[in-house]
NUMARFI-375497 format. One record per residue: residue number from 1; residue in three letters; x, y, z negated of N, C-alpha, C, CB in turn. Coordinates in pm, 1 decimal. Glycine has a CB too. Example, Ala and Ser with C-alpha at 12.3 -4.5 7.8 and 13.67 -1.06 7.14 Angstrom:
% NUMARFI-375497
bafi seq:1 type:ala n_east:1319.0 n_north:-569.0 n_up:-780.0 ca_east:1230.0 ca_north:-450.0 ca_up:-780.0 c_east:1320.0 c_north:-330.0 c_up:-780.0 cb_east:1130.8 cb_north:-447.3 cb_up:-904.6 $
bafi seq:2 type:ser n_east:1285.0 n_north:-225.0 n_up:-708.0 ca_east:1367.0 ca_north:-106.0 ca_up:-714.0 c_east:1290.0 c_north:3.0 c_up:-787.0 cb_east:1408.4 cb_north:-59.8 cb_up:-572.5 $
***
This chain:
% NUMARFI-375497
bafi seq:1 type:unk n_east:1915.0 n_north:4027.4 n_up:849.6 ca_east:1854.8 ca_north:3926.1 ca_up:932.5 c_east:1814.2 c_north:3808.9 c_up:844.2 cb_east:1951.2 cb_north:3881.2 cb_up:1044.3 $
bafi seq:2 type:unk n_east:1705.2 n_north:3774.4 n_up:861.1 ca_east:1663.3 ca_north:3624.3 ca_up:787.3 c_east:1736.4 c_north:3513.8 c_up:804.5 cb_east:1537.5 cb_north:3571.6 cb_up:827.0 $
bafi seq:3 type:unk n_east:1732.3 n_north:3417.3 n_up:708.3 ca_east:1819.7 ca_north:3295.6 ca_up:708.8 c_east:1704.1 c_north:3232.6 c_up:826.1 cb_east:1848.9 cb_north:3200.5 cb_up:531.7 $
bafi seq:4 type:unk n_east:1814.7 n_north:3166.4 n_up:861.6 ca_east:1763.8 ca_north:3052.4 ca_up:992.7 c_east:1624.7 c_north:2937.6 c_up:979.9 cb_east:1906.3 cb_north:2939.7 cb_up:1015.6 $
bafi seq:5 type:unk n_east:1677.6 n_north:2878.7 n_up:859.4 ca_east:1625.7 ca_north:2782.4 ca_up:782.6 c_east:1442.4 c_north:2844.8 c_up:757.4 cb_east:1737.5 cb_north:2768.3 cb_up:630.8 $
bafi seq:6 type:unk n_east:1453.8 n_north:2987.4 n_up:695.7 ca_east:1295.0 ca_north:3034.2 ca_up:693.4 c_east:1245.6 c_north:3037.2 c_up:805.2 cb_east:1262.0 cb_north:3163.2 cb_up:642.2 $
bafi seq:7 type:unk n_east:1312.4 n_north:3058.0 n_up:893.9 ca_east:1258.1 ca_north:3137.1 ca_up:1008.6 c_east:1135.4 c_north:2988.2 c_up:1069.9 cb_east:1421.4 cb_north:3200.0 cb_up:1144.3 $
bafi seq:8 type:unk n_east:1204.8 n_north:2855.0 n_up:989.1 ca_east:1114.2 ca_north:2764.2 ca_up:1058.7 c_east:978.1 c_north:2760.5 c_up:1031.3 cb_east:1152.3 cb_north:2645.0 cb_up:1042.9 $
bafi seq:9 type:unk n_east:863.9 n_north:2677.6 n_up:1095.0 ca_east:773.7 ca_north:2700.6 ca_up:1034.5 c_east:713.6 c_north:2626.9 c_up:909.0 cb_east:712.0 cb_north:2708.8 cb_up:1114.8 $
bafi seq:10 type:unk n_east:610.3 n_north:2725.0 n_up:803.5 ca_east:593.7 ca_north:2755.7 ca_up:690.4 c_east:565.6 c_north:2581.9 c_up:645.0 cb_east:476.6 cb_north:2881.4 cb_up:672.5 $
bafi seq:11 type:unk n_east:566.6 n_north:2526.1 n_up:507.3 ca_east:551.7 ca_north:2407.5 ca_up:456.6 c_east:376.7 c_north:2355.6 c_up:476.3 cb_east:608.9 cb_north:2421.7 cb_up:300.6 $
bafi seq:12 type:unk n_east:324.1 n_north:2273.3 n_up:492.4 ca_east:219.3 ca_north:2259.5 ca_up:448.0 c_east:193.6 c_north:2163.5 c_up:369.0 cb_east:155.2 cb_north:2261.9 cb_up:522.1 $
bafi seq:13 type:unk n_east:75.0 n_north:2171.6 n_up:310.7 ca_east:1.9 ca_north:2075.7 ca_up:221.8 c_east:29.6 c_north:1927.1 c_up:242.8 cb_east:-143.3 cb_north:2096.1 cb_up:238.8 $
bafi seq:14 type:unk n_east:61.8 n_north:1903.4 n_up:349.8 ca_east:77.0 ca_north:1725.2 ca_up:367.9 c_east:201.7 c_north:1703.7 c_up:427.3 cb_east:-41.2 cb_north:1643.6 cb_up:473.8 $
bafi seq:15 type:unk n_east:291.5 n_north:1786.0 n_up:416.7 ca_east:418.8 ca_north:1753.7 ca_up:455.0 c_east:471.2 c_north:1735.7 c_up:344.6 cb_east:487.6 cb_north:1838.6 cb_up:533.0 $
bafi seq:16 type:unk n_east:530.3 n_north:1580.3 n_up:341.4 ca_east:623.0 ca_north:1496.3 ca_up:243.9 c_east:739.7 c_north:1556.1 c_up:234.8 cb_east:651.1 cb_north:1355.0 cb_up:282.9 $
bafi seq:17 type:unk n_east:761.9 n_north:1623.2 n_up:64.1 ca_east:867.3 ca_north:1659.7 ca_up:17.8 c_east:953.0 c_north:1539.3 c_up:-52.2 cb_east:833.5 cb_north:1765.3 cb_up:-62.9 $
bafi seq:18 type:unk n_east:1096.0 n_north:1574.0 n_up:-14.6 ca_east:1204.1 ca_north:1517.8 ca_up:-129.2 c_east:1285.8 c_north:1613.9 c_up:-206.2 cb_east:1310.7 cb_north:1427.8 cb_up:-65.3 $
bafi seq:19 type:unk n_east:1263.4 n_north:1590.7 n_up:-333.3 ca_east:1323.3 ca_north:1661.9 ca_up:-460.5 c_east:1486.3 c_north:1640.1 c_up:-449.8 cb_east:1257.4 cb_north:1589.5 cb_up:-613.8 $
bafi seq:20 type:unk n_east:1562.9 n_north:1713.4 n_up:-466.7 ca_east:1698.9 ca_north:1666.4 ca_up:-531.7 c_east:1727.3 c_north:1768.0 c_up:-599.5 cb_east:1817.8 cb_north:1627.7 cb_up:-443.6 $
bafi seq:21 type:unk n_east:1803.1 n_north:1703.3 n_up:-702.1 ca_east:1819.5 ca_north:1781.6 ca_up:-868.1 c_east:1979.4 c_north:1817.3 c_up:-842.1 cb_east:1788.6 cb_north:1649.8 cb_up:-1046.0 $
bafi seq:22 type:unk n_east:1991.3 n_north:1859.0 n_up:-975.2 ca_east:2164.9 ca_north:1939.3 ca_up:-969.2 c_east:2241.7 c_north:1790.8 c_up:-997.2 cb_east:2214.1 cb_north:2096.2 cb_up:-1136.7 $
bafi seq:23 type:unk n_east:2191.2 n_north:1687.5 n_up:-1058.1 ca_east:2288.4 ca_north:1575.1 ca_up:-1075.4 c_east:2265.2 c_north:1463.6 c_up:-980.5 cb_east:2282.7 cb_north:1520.1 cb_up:-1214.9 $
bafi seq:24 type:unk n_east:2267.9 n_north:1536.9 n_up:-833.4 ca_east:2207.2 ca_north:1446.6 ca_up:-747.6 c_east:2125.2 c_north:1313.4 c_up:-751.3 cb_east:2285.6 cb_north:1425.0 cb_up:-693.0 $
bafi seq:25 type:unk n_east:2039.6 n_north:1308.2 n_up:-864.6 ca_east:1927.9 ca_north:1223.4 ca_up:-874.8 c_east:1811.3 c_north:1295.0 c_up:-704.9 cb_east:1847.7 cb_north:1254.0 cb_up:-1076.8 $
bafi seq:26 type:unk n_east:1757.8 n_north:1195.0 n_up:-725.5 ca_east:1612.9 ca_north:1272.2 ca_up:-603.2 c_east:1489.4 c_north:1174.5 c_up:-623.6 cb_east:1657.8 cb_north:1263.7 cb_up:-384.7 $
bafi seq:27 type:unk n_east:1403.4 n_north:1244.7 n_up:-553.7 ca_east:1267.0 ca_north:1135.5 ca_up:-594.2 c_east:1193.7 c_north:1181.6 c_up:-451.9 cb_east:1149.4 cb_north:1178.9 cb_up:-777.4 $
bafi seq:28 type:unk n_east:1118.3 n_north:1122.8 n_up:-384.6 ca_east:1095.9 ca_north:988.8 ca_up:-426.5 c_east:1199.9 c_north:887.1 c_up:-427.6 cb_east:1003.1 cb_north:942.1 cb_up:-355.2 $
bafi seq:29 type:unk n_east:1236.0 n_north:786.7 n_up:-476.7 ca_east:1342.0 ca_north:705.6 ca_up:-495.2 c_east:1363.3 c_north:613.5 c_up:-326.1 cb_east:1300.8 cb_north:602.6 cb_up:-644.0 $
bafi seq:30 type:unk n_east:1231.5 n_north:577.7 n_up:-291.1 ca_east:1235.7 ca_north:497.4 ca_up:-170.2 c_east:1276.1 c_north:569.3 c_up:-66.8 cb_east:1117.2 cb_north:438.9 cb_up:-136.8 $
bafi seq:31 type:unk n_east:1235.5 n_north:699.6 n_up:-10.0 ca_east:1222.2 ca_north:806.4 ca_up:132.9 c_east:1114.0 c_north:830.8 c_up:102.4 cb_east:1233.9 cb_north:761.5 cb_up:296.0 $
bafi seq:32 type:unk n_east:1065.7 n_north:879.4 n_up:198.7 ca_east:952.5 ca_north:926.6 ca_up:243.2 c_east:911.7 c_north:872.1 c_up:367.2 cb_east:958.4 cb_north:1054.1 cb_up:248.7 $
bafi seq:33 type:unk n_east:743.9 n_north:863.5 n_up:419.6 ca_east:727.8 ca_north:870.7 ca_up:530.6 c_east:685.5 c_north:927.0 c_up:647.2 cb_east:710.1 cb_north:827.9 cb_up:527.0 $
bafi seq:34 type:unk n_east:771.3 n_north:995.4 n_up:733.6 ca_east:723.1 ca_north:1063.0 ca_up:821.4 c_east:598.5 c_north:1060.9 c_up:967.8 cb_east:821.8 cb_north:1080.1 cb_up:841.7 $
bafi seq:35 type:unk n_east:508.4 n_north:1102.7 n_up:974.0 ca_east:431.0 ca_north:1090.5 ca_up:1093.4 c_east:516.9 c_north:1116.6 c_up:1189.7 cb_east:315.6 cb_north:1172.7 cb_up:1103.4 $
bafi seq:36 type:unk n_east:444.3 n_north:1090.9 n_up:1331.1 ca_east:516.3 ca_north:1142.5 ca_up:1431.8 c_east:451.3 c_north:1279.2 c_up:1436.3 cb_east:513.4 cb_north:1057.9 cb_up:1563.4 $
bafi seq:37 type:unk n_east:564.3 n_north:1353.9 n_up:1487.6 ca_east:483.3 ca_north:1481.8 ca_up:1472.9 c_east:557.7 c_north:1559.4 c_up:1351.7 cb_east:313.4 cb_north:1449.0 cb_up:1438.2 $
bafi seq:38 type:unk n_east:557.2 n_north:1556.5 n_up:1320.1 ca_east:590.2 ca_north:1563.6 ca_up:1079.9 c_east:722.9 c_north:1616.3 c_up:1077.4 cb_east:611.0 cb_north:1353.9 cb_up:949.4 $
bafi seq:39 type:unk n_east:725.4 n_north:1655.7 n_up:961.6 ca_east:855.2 ca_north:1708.5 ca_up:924.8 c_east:853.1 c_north:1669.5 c_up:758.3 cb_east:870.5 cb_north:1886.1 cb_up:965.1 $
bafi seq:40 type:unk n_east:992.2 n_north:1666.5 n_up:719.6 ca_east:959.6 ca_north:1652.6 ca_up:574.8 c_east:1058.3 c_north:1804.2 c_up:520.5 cb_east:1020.0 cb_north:1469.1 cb_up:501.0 $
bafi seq:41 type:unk n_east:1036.0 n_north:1807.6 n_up:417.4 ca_east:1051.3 ca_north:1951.8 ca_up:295.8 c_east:1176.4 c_north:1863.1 c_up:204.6 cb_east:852.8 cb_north:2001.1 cb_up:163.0 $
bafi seq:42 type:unk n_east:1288.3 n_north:1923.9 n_up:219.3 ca_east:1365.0 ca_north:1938.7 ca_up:64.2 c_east:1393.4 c_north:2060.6 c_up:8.9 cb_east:1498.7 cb_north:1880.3 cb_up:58.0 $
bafi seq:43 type:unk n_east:1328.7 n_north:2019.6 n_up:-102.5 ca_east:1333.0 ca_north:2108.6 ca_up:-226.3 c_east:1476.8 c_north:2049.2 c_up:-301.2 cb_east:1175.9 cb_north:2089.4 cb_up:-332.3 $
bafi seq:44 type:unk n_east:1575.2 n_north:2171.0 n_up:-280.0 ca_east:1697.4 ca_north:2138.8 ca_up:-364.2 c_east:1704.7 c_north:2197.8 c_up:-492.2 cb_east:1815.9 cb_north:2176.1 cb_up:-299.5 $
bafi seq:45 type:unk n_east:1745.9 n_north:2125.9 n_up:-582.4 ca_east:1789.7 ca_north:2239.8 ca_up:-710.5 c_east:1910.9 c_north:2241.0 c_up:-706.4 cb_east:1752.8 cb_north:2212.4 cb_up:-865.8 $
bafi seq:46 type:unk n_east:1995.7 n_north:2379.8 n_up:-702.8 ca_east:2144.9 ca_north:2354.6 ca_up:-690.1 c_east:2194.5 c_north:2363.6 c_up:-879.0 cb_east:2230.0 cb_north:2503.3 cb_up:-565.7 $
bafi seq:47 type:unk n_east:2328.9 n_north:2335.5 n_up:-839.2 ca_east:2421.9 ca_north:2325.7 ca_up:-1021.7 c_east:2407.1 c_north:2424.1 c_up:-1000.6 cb_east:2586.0 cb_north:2271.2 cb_up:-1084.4 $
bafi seq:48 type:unk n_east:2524.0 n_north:2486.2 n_up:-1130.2 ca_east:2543.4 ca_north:2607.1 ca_up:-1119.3 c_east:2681.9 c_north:2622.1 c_up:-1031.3 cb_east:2540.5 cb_north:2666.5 cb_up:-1256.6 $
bafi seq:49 type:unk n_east:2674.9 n_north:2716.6 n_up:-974.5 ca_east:2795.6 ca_north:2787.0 ca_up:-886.8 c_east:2769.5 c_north:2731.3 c_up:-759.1 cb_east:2959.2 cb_north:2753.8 cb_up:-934.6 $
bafi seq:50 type:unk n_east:2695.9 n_north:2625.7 n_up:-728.1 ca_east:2705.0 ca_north:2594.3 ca_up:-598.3 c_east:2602.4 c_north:2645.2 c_up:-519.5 cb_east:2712.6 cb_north:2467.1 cb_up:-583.2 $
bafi seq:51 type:unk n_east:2661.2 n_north:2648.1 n_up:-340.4 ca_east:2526.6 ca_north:2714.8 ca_up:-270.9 c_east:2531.9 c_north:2607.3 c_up:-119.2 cb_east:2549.7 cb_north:2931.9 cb_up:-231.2 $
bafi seq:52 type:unk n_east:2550.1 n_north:2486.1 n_up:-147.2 ca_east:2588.3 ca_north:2409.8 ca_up:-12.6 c_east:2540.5 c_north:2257.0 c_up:-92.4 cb_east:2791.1 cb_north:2429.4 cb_up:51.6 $
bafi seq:53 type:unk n_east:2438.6 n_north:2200.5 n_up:-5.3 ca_east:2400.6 ca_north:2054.6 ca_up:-25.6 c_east:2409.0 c_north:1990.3 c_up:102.8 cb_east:2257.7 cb_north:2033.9 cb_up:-85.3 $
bafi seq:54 type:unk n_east:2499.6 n_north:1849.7 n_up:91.8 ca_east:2488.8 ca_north:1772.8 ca_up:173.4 c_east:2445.8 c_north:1643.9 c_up:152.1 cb_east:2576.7 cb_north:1777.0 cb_up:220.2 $
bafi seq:55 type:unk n_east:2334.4 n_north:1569.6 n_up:281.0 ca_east:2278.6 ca_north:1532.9 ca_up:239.0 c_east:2309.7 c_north:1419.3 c_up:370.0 cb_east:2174.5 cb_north:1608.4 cb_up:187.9 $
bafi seq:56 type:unk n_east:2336.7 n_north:1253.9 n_up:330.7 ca_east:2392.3 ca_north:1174.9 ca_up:404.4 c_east:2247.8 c_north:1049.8 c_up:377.5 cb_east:2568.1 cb_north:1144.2 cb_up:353.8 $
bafi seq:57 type:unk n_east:2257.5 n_north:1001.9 n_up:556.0 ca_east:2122.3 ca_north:936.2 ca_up:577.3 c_east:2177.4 c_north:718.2 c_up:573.6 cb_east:2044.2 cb_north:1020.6 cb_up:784.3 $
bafi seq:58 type:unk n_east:2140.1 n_north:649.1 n_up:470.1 ca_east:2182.8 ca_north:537.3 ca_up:479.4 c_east:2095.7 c_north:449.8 c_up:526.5 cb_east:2228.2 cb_north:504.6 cb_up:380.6 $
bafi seq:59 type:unk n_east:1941.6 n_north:488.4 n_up:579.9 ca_east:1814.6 ca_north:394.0 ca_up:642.7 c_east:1757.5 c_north:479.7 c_up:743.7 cb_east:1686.3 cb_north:347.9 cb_up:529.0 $
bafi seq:60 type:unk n_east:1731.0 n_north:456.1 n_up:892.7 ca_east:1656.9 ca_north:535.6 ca_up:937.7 c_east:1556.4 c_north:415.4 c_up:969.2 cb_east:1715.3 cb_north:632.9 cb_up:1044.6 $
bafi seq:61 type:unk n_east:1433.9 n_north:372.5 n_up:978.1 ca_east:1308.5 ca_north:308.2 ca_up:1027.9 c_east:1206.4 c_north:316.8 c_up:1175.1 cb_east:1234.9 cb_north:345.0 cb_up:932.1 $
bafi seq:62 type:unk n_east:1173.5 n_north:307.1 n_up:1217.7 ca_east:1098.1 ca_north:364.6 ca_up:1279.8 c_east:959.4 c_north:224.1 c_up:1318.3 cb_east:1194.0 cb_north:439.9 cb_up:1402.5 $
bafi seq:63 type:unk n_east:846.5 n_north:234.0 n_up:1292.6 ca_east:763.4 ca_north:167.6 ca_up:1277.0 c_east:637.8 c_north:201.1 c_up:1413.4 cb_east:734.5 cb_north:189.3 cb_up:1129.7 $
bafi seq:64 type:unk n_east:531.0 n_north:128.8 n_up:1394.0 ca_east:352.2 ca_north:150.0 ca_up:1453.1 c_east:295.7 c_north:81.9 c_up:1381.2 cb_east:295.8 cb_north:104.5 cb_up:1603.4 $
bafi seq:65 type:unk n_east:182.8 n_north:189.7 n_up:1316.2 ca_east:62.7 ca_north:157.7 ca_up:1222.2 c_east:-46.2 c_north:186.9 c_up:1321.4 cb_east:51.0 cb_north:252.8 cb_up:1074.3 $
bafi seq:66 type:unk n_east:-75.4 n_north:115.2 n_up:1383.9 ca_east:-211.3 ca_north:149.3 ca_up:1459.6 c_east:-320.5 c_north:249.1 c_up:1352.2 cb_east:-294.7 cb_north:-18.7 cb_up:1503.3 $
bafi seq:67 type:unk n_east:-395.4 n_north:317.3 n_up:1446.3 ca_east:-462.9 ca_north:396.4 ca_up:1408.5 c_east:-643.5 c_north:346.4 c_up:1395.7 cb_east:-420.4 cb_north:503.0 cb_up:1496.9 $
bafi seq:68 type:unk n_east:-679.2 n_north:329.6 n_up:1270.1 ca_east:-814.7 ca_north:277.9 ca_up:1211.0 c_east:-891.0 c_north:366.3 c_up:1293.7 cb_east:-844.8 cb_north:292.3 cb_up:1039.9 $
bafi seq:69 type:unk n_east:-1008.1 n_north:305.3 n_up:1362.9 ca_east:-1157.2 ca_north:421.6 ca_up:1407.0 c_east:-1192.0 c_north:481.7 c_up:1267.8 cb_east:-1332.9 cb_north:325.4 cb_up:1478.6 $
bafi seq:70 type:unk n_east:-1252.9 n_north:623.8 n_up:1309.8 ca_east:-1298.7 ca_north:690.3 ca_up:1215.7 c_east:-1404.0 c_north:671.1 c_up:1125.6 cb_east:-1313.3 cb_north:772.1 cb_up:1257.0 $
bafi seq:71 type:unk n_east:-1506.2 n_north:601.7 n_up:1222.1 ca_east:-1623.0 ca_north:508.0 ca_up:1189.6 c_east:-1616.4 c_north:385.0 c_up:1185.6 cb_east:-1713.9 cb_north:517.2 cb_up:1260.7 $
bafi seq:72 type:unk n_east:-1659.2 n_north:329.2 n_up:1144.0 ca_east:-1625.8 ca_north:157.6 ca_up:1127.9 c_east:-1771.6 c_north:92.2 c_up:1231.1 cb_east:-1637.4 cb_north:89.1 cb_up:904.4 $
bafi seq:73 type:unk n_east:-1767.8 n_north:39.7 n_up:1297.4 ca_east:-1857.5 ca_north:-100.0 ca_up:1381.1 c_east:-1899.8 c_north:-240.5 c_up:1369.0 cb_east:-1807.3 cb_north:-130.4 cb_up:1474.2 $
bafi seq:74 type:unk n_east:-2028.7 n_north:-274.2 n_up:1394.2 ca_east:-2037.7 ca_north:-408.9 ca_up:1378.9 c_east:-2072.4 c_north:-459.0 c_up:1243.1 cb_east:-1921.9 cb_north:-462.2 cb_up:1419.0 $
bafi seq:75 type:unk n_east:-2045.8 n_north:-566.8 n_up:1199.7 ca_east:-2116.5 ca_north:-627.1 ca_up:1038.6 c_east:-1993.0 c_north:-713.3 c_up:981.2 cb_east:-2284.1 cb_north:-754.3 cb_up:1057.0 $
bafi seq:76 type:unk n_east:-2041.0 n_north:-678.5 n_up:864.4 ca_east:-1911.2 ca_north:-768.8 ca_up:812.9 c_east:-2009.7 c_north:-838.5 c_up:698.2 cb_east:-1744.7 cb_north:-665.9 cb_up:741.2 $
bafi seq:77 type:unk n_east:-1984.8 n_north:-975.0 n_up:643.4 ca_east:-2021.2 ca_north:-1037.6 ca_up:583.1 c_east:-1936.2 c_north:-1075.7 c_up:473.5 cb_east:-2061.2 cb_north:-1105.6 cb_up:647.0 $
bafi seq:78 type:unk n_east:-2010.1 n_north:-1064.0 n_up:371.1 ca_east:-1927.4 ca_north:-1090.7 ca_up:225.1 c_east:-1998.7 c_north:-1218.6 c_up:161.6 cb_east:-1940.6 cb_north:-945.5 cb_up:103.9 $
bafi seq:79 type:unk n_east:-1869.9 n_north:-1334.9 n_up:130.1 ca_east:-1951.0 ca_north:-1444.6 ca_up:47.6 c_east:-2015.4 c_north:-1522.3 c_up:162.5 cb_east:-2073.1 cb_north:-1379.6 cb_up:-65.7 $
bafi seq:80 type:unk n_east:-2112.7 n_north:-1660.9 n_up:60.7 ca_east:-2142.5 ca_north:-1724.6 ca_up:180.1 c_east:-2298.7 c_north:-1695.1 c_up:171.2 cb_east:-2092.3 cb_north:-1886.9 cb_up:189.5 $
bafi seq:81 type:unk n_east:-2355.7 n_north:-1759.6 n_up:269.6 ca_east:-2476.5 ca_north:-1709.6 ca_up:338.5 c_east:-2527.4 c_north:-1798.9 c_up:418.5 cb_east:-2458.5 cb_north:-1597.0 cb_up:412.2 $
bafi seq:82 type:unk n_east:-2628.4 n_north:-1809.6 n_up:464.1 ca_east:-2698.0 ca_north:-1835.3 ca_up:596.7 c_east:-2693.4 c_north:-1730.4 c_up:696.6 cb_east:-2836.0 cb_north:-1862.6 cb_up:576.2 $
***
């Protein structure tokens, strides 16, 4: 039977990964940021002998970035002018 964990669905291209190494360093150093919607990817490297990472959360955020039109409207003026 497949591990659980694959069974989710597959990574894509714009889903924000976090690295963690065997000497529990990780990058990106800040988090990451998630869309709504989103999921993020860890990529673990384990030591040797081990097969279990735990992974403890010390910031959770939750924000609104309004969403820019696709097209932009209207005039914008640069500098001065008449």
């Amino acid at each position: 039977m497949a591990d659980p964990a694959q069974a989710l669905t597959p990574k894509t291209n714009t889903d924000p990964t976090i690295e963690i190494n065997p000497d529990c360093t990780y990058k990106p150093k800040g988090g990451v940021v998630i869309p709504k919607n989103g999921k993020v990817v860890f990529d673990v490297d384990y030591p040797p002998n081990m097969n279990v990472c735990s992974i403890s959360f010390s910031s959770i955020e939750f924000s609104y970035e309004p969403k820019l039109p696709d097209t932009a409207t209207g005039t914008v003026k640069v500098g001065s002018g008449n």
